[in-house]
C-alpha positions in Angstrom: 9.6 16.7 -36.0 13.1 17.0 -33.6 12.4 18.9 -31.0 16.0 20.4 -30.9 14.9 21.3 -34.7 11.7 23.0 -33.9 13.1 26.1 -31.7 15.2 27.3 -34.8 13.4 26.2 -37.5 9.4 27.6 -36.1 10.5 31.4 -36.1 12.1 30.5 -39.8 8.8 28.9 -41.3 6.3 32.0 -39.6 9.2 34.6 -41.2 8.2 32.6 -44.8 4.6 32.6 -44.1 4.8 36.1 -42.9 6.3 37.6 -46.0 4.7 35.5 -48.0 1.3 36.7 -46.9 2.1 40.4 -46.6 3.5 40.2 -49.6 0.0 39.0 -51.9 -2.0 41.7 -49.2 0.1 44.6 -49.5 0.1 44.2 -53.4 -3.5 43.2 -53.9 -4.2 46.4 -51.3 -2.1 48.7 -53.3 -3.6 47.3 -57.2 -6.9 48.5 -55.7 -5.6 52.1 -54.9 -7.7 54.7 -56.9 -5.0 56.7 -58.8 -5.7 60.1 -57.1 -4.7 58.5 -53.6 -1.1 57.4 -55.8 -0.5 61.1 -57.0 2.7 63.2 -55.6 5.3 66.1 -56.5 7.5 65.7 -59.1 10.5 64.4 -57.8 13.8 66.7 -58.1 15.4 65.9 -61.4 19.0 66.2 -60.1 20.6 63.4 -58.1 23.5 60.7 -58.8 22.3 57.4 -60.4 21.6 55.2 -57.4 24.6 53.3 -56.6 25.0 52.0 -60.0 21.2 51.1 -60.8 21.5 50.5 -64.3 23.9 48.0 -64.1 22.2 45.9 -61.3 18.4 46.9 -62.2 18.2 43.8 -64.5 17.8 41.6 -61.4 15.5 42.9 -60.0 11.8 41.1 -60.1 8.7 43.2 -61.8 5.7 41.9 -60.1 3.4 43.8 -61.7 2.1 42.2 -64.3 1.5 39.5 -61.4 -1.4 41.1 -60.1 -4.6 41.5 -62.1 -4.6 45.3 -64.3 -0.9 45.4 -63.4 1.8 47.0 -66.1 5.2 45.4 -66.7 7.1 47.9 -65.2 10.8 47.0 -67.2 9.3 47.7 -70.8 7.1 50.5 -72.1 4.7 49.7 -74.6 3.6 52.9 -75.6 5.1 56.3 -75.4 2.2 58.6 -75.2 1.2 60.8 -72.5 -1.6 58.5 -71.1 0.9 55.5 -71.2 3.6 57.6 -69.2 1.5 59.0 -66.8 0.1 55.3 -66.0 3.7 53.9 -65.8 4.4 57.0 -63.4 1.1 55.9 -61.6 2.5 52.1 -61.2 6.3 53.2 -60.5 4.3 55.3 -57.1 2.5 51.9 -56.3 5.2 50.1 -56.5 7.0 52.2 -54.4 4.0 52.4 -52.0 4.3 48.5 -51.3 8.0 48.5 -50.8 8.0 51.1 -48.2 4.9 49.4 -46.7 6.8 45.7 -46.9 9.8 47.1 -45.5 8.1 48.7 -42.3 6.3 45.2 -42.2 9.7 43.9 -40.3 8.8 45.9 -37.5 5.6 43.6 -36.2 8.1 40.2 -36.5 8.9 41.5 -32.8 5.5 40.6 -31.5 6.6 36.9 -31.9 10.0 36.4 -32.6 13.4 36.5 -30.8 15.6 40.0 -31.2 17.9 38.0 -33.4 15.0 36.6 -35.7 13.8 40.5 -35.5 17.3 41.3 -36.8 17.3 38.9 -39.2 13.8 40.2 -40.7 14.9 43.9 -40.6 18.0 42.8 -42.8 15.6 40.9 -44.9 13.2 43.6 -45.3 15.9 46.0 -46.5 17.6 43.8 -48.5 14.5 43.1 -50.5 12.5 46.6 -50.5 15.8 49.3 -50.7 16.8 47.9 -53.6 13.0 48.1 -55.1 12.4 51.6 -53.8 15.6 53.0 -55.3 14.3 51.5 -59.0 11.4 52.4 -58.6 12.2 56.2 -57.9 14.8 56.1 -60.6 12.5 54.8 -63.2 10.0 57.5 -62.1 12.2 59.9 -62.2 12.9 59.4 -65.8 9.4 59.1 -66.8 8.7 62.2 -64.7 11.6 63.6 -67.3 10.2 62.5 -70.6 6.2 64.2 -69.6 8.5 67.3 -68.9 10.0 67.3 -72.3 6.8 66.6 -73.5 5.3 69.7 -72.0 8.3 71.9 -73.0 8.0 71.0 -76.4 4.0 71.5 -76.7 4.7 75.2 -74.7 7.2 75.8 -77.8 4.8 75.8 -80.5 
């Protein structure tokens, strides 16, 4: 290897590794999460579409069904109360790895040069904001439909 080469290119390949890594523990961590440790308030049913989220959602990645028991996140299956709930369940996970991914940057400064650090933080929020806002949206909505679903039981 060139030893002018080396300098730029070792903090490049540990960032890889790095994400790489955090990426399959975080996500294997979180798929083991009992569901009660996932549960949260409802959140607010008001609020602007994110920046335009429907039209860029579609290029976004669903790693769920990656992981072993995971649910496709992009299509629902089912629309029963037990299939909603369990897609609001994995839309919390999801967000749960995301936030923890994206404070993962942080820890690059133990070994890496403030620009690499930089570099990572950009990374990090490139690659989890975008994830968090979907994954709040599509929560939201689900959050929506059980509501509806509850309105319209109370109604008879």
């Amino acid at each position: 290897m060139n030893d002018a080469a080396s300098p730029t290119l070792m903090p490049l390949l540990s960032s890889v590794g790095y994400w790489l890594l955090l990426s399959l523990l975080v996500g294997g961590a979180a798929n083991r999460l009992p569901p009660a440790w996932l549960r949260c308030p409802p959140l607010r049913p008001c609020g602007p579409i994110a920046l335009g989220i429907r039209h860029w959602k579609r290029w976004i990645p669903d790693a769920g069904p990656a992981l072993p028991g995971g649910v496709r996140k992009s299509a629902l299956v089912q629309r029963d109360r037990p299939a909603l709930e369990r897609l609001a369940l994995e839309c919390r996970r999801a967000e749960w790895v995301h936030w923890l991914l994206w404070a993962a940057a942080l820890p690059t400064a133990l070994w890496l040069p403030p620009a690499a650090v930089a570099v990572n933080l950009l990374f990090g929020t490139a690659a989890n904001l975008p994830c968090l806002l979907l994954q709040r949206h599509n929560r939201r909505r689900v959050q929506a439909v059980l509501q509806r679903m509850d309105t319209s039981l109370s109604r008879r």
